[in-house]
N, C-alpha and C positions, 0 to 999 in steps of 0.2 A: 793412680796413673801418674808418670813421668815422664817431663816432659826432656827437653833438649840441654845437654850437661848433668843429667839423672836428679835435676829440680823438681821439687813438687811441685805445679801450677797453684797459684790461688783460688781458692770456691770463690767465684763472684756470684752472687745472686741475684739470678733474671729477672725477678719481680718489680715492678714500677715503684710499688713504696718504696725498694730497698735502695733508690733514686732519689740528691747523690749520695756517692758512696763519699766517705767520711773524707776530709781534707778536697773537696772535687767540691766545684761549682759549675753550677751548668747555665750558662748566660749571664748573669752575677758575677763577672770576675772581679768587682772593688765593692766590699760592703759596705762600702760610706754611700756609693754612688747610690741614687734611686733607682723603682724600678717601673719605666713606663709603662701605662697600663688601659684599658676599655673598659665599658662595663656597657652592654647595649639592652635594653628595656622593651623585649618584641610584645610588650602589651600599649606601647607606645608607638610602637613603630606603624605608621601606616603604609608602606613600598612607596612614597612617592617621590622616590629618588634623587630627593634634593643633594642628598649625600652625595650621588654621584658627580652632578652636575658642579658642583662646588669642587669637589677633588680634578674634575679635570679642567676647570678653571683656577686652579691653586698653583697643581704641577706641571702645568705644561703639556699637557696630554696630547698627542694627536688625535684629532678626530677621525673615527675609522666608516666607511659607509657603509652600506648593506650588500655590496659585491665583498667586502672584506672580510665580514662578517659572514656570510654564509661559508669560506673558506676556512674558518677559524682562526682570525689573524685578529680579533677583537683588542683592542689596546684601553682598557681600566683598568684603575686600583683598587675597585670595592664595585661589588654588583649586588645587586639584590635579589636574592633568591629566592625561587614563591612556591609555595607549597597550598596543594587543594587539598580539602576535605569535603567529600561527597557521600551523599546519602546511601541507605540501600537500593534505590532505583534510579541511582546515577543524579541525583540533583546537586549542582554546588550548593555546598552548606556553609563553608569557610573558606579562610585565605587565610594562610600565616604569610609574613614578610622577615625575611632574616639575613642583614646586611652582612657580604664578607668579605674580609678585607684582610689583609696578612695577618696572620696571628700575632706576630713577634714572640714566636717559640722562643722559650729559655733554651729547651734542646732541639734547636731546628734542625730537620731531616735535608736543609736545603744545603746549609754549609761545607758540611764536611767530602760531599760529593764535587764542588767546583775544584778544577784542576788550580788556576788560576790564583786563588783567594779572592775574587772579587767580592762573595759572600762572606761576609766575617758578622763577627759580635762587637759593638759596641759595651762599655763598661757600665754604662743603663740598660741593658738589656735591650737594646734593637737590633733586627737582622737588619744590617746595613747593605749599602752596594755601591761597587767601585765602578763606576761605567765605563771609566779609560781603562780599567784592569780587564773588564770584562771581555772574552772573545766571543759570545754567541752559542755555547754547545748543548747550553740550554738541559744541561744536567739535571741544576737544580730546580727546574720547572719539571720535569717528570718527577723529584724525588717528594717536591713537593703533596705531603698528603687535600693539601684545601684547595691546592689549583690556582692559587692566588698571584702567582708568577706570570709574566706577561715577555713575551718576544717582541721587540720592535722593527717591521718587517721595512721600514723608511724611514728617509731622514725625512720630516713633515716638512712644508712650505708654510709661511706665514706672511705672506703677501699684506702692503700697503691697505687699509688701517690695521690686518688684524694683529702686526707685532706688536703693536703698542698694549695688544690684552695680555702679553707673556709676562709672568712673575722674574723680577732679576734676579730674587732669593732663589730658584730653581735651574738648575740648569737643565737647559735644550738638551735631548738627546739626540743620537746620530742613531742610522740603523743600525742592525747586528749585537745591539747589545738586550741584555734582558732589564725587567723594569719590575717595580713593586712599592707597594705601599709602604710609606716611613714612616707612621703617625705623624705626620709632617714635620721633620728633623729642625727644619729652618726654624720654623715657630716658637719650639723646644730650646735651640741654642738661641736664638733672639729674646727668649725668657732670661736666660742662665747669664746669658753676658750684662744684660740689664740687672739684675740683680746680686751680680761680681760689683757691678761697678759700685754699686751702691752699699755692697757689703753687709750682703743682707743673703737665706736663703728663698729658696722659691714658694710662693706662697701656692697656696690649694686654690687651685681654680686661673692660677693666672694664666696658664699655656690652655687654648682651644685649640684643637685642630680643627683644618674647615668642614669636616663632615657634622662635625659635634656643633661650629658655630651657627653652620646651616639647617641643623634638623629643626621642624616645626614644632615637632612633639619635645623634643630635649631628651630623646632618647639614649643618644650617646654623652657619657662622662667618660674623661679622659682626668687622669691623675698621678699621682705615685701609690702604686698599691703597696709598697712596703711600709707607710707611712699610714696605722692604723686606724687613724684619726681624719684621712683623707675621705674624701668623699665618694669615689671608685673604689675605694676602698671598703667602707661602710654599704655600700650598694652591693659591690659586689659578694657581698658576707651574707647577702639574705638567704632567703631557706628556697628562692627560685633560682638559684647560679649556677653553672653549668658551663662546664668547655667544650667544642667539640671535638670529637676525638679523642676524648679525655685517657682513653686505652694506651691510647699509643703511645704516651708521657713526652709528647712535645713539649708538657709545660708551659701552655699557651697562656699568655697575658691578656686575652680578649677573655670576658666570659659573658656570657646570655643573663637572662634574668628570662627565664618561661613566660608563656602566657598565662592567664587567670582563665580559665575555662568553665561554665556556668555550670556547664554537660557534667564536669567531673564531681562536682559540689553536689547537686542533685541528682545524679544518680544513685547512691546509698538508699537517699529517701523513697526515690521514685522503685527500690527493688523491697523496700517495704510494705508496701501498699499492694 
């Protein structure tokens, strides 16, 4: 087949390994830069949403009520998703807990839909966002596959004492624009400039984001996964790791670590007997 000027089009190949293709980086655009990164531990995780509460005491979040919420105007960066498992005669038998929170796609499905550019890539690998760029059409909240995009349907009030709980490193948003999780950018650049100054680089462990400083369990590690020797890095390499949506080659920097399952261990045995 030929195409336009009697060229032959290139074969690209639709398959996910063949992803990228040779000279193409896909969120990686400076290979010196690092590549921010999650590794979340749901054998640790117990749902008790410290995560949350910490993220929207970090960023700034409006608090949204339960009239807001039954409309679906809920305003997080990271929820906690919960998952039953029930017997054969309907008894709960378990609870999984599996916090979610932006992936920071290498090939986020979110980007390239914004009219705007307010979604872009940073040269670390984060889906960033422009909130003065932003105009609200909320593209990339439907493109996104994890849902993890947020609409801000008000400008919040923060009435006499509660401004004084607002983070200065964050800025307040207005309504109409959309919101998401940064792995906390502030935190990240308050690393990077502290460790210019000192001319030195960033050590393993020194950036927490507040989900990670808050969990009980220490389920979450935050790192540079291109840095083998990192500790998100080593976590992340075990034989429980896992992205989700792993199909769709977003190339997510979040990855799972399974649960340990008793049921799966002993049943081999138990189909012996």
């Amino acid at each position: 087949m030929q195409g336009a000027g009697g060229m032959t089009p290139a074969v690209i190949d639709a398959d996910p390994a063949g992803y990228p293709h040779t000279g193409m980086h896909y969120g990686e655009y400076t290979e010196q830069a690092p590549r921010w990164g999650l590794s979340i531990d749901l054998d640790k995780c117990i749902g008790c949403s410290a995560c949350v509460t910490a993220c929207y005491a970090e960023n700034n979040i409006g608090i949204v009520g339960p009239q807001q919420i039954s409309m679906g105007r809920i305003l997080h960066w990271i929820r906690i998703e919960r998952y039953y498992q029930r017997t054969e005669d309907g008894q709960l038998k378990n609870t999984a807990f599996v916090p979610m929170m932006c992936q920071q796609c290498g090939n986020a499905p979110c980007e390239p839909v914004c009219p705007v550019y307010a979604a872009y890539h940073t040269p670390d690998g984060l889906n960033a966002q422009v909130y003065n760029r932003c105009v609200g059409t909320r593209y990339c909240a439907n493109n996104c596959p994890y849902k993890v995009r947020y609409f801000n349907w008000y400008s919040w009030e923060w009435p006499e004492p509660l401004n004084w709980q607002l983070n200065p490193d964050v800025s307040v948003r207005e309504k109409g624009v959309m919101e998401k999780c940064t792995f906390c950018v502030q935190r990240i650049r308050e690393a990077q400039n502290h460790a210019r100054i000192e001319d030195r680089g960033v050590r393993d462990g020194e950036i927490v984001p507040a989900c990670a400083q808050t969990c009980p369990g220490n389920a979450i590690v935050f790192g540079n996964v291109k840095d083998p020797n990192s500790l998100v890095a080593r976590v992340a390499a075990s034989g429980r790791g896992y992205r989700v949506f792993e199909g769709l080659n977003t190339q997510s920097a979040v990855t799972y670590l399974k649960r340990v399952s008793l049921d799966e261990h002993e049943a081999p045995a138990a189909a012996g007997h």
